[in-house]
VOPAGU-2260 file (C-alpha; in pm, 1 decimal, decimal comma):
REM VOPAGU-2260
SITE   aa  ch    i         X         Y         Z
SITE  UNK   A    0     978,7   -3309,8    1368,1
SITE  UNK   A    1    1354,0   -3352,3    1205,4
SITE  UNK   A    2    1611,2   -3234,4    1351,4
SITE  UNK   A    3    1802,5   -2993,5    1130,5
SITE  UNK   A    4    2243,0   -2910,0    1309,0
SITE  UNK   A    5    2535,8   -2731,0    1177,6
SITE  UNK   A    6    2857,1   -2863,0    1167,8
SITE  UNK   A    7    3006,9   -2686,8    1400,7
SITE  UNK   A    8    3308,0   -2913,3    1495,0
SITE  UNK   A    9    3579,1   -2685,1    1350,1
SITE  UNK   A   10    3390,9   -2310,7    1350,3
SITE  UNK   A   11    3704,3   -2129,5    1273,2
SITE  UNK   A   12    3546,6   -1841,9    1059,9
SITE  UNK   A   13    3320,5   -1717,6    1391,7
SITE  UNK   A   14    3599,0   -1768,5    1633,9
SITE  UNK   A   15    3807,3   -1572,7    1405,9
SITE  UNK   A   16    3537,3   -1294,4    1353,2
SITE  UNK   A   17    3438,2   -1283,5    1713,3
SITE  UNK   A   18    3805,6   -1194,2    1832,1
SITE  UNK   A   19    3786,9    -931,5    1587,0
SITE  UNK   A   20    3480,4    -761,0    1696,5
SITE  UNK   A   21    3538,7    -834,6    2036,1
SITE  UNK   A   22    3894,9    -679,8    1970,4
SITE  UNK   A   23    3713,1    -361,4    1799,0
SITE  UNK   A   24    3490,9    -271,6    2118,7
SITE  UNK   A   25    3779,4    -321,6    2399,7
SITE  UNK   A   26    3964,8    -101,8    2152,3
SITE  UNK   A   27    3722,4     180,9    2147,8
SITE  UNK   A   28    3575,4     105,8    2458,9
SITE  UNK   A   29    3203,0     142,0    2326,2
SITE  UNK   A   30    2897,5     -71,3    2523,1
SITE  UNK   A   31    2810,4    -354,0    2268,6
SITE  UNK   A   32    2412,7    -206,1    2374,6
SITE  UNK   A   33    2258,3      98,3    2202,8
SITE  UNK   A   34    2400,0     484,3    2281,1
SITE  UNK   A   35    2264,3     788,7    2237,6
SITE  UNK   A   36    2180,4     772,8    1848,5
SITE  UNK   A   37    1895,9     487,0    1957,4
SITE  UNK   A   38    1752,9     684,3    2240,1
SITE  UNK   A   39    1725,8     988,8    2045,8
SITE  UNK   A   40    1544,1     779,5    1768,2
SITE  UNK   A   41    1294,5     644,3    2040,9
SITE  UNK   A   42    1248,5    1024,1    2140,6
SITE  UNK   A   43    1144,6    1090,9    1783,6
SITE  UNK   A   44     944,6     830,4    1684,0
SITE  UNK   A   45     683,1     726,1    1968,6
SITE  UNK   A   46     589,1    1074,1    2057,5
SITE  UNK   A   47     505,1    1175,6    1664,3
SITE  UNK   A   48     318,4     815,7    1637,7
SITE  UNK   A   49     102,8     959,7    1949,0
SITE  UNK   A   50      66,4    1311,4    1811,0
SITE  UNK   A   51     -44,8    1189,8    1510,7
SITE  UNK   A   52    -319,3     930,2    1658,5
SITE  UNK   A   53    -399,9    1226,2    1869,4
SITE  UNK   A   54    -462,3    1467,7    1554,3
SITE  UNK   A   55    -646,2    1247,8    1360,3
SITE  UNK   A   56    -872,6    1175,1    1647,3
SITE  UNK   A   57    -888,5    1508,1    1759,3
SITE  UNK   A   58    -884,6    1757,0    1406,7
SITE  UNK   A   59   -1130,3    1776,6    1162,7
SITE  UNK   A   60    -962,9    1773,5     856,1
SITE  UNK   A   61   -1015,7    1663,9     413,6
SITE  UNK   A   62    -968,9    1256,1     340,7
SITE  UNK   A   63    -678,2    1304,7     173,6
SITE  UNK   A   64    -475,3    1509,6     459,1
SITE  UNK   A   65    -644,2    1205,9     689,7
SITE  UNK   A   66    -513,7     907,7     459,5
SITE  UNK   A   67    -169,5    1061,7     392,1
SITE  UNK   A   68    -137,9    1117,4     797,2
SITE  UNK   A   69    -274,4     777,0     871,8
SITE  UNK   A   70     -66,5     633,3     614,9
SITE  UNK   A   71     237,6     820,1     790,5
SITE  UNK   A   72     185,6     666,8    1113,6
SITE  UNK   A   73     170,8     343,5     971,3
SITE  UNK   A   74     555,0     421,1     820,5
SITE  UNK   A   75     618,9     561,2    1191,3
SITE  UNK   A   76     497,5     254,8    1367,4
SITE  UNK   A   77     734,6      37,1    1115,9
SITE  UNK   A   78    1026,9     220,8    1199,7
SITE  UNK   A   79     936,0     203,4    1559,1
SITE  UNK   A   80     948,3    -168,1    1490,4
SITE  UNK   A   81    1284,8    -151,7    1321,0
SITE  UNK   A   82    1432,6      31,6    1562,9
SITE  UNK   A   83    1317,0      -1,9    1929,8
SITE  UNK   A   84    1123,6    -305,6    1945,3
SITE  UNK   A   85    1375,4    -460,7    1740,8
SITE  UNK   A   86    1698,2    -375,8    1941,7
SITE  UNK   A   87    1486,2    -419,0    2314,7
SITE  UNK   A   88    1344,7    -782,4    2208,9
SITE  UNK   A   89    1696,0    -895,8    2071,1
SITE  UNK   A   90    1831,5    -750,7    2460,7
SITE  UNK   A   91    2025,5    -497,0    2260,0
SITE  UNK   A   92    1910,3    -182,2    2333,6
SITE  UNK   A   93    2006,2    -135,3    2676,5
SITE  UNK   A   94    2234,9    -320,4    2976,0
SITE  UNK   A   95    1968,2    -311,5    3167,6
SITE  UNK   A   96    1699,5    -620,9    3101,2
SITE  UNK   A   97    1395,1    -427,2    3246,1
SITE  UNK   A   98    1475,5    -167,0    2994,1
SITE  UNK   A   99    1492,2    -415,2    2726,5
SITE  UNK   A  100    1155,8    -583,5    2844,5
SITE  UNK   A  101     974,0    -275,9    2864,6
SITE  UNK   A  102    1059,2    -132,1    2504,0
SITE  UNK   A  103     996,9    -469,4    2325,6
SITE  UNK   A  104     640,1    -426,7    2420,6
SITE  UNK   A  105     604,3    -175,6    2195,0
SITE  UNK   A  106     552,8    -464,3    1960,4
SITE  UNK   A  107     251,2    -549,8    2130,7
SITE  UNK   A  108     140,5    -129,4    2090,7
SITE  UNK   A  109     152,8    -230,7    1724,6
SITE  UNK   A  110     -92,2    -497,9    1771,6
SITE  UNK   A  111     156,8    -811,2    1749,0
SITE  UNK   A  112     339,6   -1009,5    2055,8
SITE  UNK   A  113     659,7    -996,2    2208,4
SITE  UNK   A  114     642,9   -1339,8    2361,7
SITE  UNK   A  115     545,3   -1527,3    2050,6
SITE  UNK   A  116     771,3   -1288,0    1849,6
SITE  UNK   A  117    1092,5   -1388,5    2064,2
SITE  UNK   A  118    1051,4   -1766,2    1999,7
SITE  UNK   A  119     985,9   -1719,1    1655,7
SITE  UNK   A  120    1208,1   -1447,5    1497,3
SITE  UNK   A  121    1524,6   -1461,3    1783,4
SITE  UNK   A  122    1537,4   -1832,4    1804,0
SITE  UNK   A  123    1382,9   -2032,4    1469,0
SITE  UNK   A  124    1493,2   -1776,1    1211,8
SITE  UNK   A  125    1822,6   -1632,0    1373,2
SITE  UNK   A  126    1921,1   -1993,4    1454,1
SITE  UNK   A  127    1721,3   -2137,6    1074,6
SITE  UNK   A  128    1766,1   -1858,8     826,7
SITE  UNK   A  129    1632,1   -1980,2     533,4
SITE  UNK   A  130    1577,0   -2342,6     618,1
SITE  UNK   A  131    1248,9   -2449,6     448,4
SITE  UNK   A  132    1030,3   -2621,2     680,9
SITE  UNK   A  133    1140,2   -2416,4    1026,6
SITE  UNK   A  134    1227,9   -2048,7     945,0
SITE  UNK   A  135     808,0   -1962,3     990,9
SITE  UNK   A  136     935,4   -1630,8     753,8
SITE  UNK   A  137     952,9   -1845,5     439,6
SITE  UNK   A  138     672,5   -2070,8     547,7
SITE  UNK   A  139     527,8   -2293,0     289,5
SITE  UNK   A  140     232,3   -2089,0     137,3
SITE  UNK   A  141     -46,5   -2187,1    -140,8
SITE  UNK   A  142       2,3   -1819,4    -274,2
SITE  UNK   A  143     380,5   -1745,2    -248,0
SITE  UNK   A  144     645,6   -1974,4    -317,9
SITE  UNK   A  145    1000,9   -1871,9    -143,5
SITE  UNK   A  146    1236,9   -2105,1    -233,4
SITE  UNK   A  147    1269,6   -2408,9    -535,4
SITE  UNK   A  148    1255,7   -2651,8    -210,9
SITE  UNK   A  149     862,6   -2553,7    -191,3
SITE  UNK   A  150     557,2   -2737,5    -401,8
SITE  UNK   A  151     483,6   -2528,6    -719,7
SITE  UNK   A  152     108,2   -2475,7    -820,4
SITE  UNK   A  153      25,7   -2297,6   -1120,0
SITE  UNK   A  154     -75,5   -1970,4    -956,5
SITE  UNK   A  155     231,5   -1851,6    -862,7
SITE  UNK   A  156     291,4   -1791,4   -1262,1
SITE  UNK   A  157     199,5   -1456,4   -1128,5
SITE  UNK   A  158     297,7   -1402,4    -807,8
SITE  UNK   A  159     547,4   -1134,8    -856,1
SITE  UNK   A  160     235,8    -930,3    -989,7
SITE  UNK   A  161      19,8   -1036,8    -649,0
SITE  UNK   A  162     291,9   -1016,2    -349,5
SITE  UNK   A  163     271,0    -661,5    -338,0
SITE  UNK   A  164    -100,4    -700,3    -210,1
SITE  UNK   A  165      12,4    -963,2      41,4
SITE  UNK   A  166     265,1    -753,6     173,6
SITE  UNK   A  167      17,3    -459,4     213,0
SITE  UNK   A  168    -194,2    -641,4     434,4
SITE  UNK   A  169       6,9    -885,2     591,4
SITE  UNK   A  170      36,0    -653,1     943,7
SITE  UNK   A  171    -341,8    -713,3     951,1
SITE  UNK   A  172    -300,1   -1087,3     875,8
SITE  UNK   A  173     -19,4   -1068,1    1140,8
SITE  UNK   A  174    -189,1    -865,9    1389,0
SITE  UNK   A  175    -584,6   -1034,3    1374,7
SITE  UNK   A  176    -457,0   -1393,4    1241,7
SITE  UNK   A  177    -105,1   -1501,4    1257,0
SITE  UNK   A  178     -68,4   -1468,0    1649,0
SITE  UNK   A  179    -432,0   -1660,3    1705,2
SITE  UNK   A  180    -320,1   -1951,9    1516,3
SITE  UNK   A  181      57,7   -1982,0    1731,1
SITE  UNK   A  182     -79,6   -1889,7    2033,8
SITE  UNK   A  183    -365,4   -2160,7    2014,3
SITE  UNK   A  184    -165,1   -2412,9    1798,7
SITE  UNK   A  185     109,5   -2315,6    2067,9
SITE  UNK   A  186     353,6   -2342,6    1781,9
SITE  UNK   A  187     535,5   -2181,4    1483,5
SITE  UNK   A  188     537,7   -2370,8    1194,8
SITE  UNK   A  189     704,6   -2680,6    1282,8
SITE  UNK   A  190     850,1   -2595,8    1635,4
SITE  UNK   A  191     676,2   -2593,6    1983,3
SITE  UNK   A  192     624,9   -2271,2    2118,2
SITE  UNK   A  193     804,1   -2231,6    2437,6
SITE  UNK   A  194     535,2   -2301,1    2766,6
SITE  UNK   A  195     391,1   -1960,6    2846,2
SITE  UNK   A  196     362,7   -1834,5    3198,8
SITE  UNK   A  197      49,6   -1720,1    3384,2
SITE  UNK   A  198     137,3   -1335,6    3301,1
SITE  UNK   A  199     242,1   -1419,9    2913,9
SITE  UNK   A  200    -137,7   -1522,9    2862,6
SITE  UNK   A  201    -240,4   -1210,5    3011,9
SITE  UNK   A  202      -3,5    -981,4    2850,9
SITE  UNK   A  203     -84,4   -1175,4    2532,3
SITE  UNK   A  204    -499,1   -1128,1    2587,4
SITE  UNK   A  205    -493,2    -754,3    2760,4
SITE  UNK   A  206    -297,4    -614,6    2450,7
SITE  UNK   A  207    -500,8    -728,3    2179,9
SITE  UNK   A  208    -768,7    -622,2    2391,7
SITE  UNK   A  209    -622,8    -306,8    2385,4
SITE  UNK   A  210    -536,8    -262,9    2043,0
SITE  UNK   A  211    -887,1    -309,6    1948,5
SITE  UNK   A  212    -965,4     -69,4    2208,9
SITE  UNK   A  213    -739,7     232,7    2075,0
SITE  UNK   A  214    -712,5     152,7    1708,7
SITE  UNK   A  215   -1120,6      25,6    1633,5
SITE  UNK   A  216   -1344,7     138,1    1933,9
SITE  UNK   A  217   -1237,2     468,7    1997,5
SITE  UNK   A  218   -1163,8     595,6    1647,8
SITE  UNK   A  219   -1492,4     487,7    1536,9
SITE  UNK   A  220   -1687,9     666,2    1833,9
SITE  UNK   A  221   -1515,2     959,9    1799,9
SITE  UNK   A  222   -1481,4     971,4    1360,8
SITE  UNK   A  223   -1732,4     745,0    1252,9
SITE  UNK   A  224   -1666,4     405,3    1104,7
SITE  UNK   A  225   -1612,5     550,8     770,4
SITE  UNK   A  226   -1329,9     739,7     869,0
SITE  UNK   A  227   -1201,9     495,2    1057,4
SITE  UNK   A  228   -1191,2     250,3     797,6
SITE  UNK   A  229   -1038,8     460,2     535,4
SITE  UNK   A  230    -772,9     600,1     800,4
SITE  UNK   A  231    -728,3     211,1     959,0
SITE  UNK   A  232    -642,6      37,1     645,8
SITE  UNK   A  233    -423,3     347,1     516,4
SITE  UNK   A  234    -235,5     308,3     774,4
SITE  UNK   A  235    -170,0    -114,3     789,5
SITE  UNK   A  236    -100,7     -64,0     382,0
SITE  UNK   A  237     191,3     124,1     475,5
SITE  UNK   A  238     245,0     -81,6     766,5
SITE  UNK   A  239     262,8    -391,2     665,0
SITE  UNK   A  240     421,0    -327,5     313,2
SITE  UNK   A  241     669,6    -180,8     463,1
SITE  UNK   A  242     772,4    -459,6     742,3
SITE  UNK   A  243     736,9    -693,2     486,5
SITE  UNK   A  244     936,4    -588,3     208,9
SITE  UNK   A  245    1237,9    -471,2     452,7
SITE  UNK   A  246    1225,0    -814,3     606,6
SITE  UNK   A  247    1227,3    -994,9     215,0
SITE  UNK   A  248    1554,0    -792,3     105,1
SITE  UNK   A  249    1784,0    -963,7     327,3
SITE  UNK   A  250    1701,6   -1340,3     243,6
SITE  UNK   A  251    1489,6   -1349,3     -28,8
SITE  UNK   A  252    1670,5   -1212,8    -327,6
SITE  UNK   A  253    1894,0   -1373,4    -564,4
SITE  UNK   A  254    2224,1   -1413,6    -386,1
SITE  UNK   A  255    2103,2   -1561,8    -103,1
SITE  UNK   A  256    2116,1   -1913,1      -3,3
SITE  UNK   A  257    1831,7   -2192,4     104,0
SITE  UNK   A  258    1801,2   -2564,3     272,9
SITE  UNK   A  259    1562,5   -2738,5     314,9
SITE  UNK   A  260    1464,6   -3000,7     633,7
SITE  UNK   A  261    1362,6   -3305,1     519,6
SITE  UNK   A  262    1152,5   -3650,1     660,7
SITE  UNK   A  263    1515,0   -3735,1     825,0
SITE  UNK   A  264    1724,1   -3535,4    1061,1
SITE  UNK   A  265    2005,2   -3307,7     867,3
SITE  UNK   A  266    2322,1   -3203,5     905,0
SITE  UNK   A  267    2431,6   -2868,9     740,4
SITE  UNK   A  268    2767,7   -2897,6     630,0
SITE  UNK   A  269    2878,0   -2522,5     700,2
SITE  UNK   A  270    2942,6   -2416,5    1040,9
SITE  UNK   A  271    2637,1   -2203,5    1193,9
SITE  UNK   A  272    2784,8   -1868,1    1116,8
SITE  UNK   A  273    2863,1   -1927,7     770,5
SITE  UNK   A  274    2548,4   -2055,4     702,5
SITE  UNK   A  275    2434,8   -1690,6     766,5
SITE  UNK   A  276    2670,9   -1554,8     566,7
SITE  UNK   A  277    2521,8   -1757,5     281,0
SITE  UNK   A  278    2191,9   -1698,9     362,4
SITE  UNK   A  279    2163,9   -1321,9     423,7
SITE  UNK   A  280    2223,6   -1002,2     215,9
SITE  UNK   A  281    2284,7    -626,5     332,6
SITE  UNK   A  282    2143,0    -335,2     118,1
SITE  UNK   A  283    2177,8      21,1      73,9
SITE  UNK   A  284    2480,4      37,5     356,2
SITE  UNK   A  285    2578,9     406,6     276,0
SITE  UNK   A  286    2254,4     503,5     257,9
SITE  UNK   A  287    2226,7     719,0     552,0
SITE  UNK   A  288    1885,2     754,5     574,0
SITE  UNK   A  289    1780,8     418,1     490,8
SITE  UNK   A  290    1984,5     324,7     783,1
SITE  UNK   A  291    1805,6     548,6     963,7
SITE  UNK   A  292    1493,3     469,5     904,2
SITE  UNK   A  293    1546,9      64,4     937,7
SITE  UNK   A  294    1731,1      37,7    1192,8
SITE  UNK   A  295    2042,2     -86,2    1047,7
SITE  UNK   A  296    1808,7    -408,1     945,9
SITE  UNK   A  297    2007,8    -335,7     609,5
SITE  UNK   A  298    2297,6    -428,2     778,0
SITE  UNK   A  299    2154,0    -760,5     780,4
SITE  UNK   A  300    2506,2   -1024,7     785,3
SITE  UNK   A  301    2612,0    -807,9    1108,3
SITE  UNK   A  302    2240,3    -840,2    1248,9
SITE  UNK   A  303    2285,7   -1233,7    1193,3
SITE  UNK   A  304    2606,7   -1257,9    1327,9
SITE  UNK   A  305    2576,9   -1046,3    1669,3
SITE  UNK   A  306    2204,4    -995,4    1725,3
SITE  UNK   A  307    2290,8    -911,8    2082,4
SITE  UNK   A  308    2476,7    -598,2    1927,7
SITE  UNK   A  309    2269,9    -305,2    1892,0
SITE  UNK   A  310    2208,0    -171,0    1546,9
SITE  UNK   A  311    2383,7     187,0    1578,9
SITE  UNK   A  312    2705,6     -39,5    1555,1
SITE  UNK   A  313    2669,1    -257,8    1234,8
SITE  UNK   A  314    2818,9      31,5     998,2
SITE  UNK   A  315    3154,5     -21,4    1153,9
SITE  UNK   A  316    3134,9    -342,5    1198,9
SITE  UNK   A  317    3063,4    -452,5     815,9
SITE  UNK   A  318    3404,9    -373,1     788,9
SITE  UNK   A  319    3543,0    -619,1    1018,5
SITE  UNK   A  320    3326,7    -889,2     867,6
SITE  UNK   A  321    3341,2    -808,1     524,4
SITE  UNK   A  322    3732,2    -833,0     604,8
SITE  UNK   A  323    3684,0   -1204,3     776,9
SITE  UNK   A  324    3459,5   -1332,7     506,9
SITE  UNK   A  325    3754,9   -1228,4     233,6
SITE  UNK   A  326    4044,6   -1353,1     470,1
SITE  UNK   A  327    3787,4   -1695,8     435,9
SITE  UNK   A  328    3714,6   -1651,2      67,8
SITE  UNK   A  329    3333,4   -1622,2     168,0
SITE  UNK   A  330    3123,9   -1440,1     -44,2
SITE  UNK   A  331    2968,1   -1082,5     160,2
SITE  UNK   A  332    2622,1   -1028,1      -0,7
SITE  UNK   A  333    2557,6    -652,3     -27,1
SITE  UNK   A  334    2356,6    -498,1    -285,9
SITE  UNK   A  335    2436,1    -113,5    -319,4
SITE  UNK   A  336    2100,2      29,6    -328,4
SITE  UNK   A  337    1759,7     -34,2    -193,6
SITE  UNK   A  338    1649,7      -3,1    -583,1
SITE  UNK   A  339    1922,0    -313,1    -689,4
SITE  UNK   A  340    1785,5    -502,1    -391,0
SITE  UNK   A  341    1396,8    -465,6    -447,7
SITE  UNK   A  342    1477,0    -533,3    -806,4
SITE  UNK   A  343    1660,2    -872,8    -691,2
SITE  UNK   A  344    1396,3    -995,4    -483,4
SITE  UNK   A  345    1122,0    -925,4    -742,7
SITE  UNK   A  346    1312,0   -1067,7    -998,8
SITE  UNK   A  347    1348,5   -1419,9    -804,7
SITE  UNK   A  348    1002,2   -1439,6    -681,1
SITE  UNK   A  349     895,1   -1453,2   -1082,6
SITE  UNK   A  350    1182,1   -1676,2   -1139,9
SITE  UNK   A  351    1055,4   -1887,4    -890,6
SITE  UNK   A  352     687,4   -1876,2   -1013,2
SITE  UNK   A  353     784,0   -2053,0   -1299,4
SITE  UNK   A  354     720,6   -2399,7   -1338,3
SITE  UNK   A  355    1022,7   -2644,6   -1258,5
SITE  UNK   A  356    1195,8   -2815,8   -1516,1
SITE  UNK   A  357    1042,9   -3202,7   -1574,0
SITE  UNK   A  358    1344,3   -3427,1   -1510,0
């Protein structure tokens, strides 16, 4: 495999940034971990996800009140995502590591993998955001094409009308597919996945055992497989359309940046943490609820930045880097509205489904 570095000889814009955030929590003496707005989020969401598994299990009730509540705890187990398992598998969420251990295997309560989710999301895309060829979220696909780096074939002519689909029911993919292949393959994409121990394999094998167990077995004993069904894919639609499409507003929309590793080993002329910069985009910042709801992932250049900073502090601190990348005439991608930012990423995944110009 190539190796892909940054040059990172003379990294004045993160120096310069990290003294500035590192100035802004001495000054207000804050923990650089999650407070009391993250723990009351927790105290929200898991206990309505497990009301609402209990209910539909437990209440006999019309299809439509059962697909709009199944379809509801598929939006609560996404937020749950954004939020907890997000902050606790980054280290984020609290000082204490057992904490942050215990709370990122709510990921595997959703049906995916801590473990496997570590190597590839905190060290292949935080450390190769948008680099075709590594980053495993802009993979090389036959049915989506992410960047102009990647092969075109004639069906993606239309793949701006067919993503939506592959979003809907790529928590399934993720959850029954994706993890098989990189736990077996025992990589992600092109990198190795790190050696796992004795009690990763079993934490990897008793959760999906259990998933099947809570979300398949006992549903359809105690609902029928009918109901089930209905109620199970409801509930990954929402799911996984809504992971998906959160994930694709902060790299793959029109500002945003891409490189590409080649045959040979490459240098990337801008210094790691402008390289983020380039590549990443906030959304909908003073959108309260939005924020709310994500996790602060639409505070996406601060996420990149610090991941080891907990979300509930990216608001304030967009203003110290929005300040650094003007003081280094960088260019701060932030689209004002989840709307503006759906409509970019759309708009680029049928610009890029159409064929490339013939030298």
């Amino acid at each position: 495999m190539s190796k892909v570095t940054f040059n990172n000889k003379n990294a004045v814009f993160f120096q310069s940034l990290k003294a500035s955030v590192d100035a802004y929590f001495e000054e207000t003496k804050l923990r650089k971990t999650g407070n009391w707005k993250l723990y009351h989020k927790t105290a929200v969401l898991i206990p309505s996800a497990i009301a609402i598994y209990v209910v539909l299990l437990t209440v006999t009730m019309p299809v439509w009140l059962g697909v709009g509540l199944s379809a509801l705890l598929g939006l609560i187990l996404a937020s749950i995502g954004f939020n907890v398992m997000h902050d606790a598998c980054h280290g984020s969420y609290s000082t204490k590591n057992w904490v942050n251990e215990t709370l990122g295997l709510t990921l595997n309560a959703l049906g995916g993998n801590s473990f496997i989710w570590k190597h590839k999301h905190n060290i292949i895309h935080h450390t190769y955001t948008n680099v075709d060829g590594i980053d495993d979220d802009i993979a090389k696909s036959p049915l989506m094409r992410h960047c102009q780096t990647q092969r075109w074939v004639p069906v993606h002519r239309i793949q701006h009308l067919y993503v939506p689909f592959m979003y809907a029911i790529s928590s399934f993919a993720w959850v029954f597919g994706n993890d098989f292949q990189k736990y077996f393959a025992k990589k992600v994409n092109t990198t190795p996945l790190k050696t796992m121990s004795n009690s990763d394999h079993l934490v990897f094998w008793l959760s999906k055992v259990l998933y099947v167990a809570f979300y398949v077995v006992i549903p359809i004993v105690v609902v029928g497989w009918k109901a089930w069904l209905i109620g199970f894919a409801s509930m990954h639609v929402t799911l996984g359309f809504t992971l998906a499409i959160v994930f694709q507003l902060a790299h793959v929309v029109e500002e945003t940046e891409f490189e590409a590793a080649g045959l040979e080993d490459t240098q990337i002329e801008s210094e790691w943490a402008v390289h983020q910069i380039k590549t990443t985009s906030n959304f909908a910042p003073d959108n309260k609820i939005i924020s709310w709801y994500v996790g602060g992932l639409n505070y996406q250049v601060e996420h990149h930045l610090f991941p080891r900073i907990s979300h509930v502090h990216y608001p304030a601190l967009s203003k110290i880097v929005a300040a650094e990348c003007k003081k280094f005439n960088l260019q701060y991608h932030c689209l004002p509205t989840m709307t503006s930012a759906v409509i970019s990423h759309f708009r680029f995944i049928r610009q890029l489904g159409r064929p490339p110009a013939v030298a």
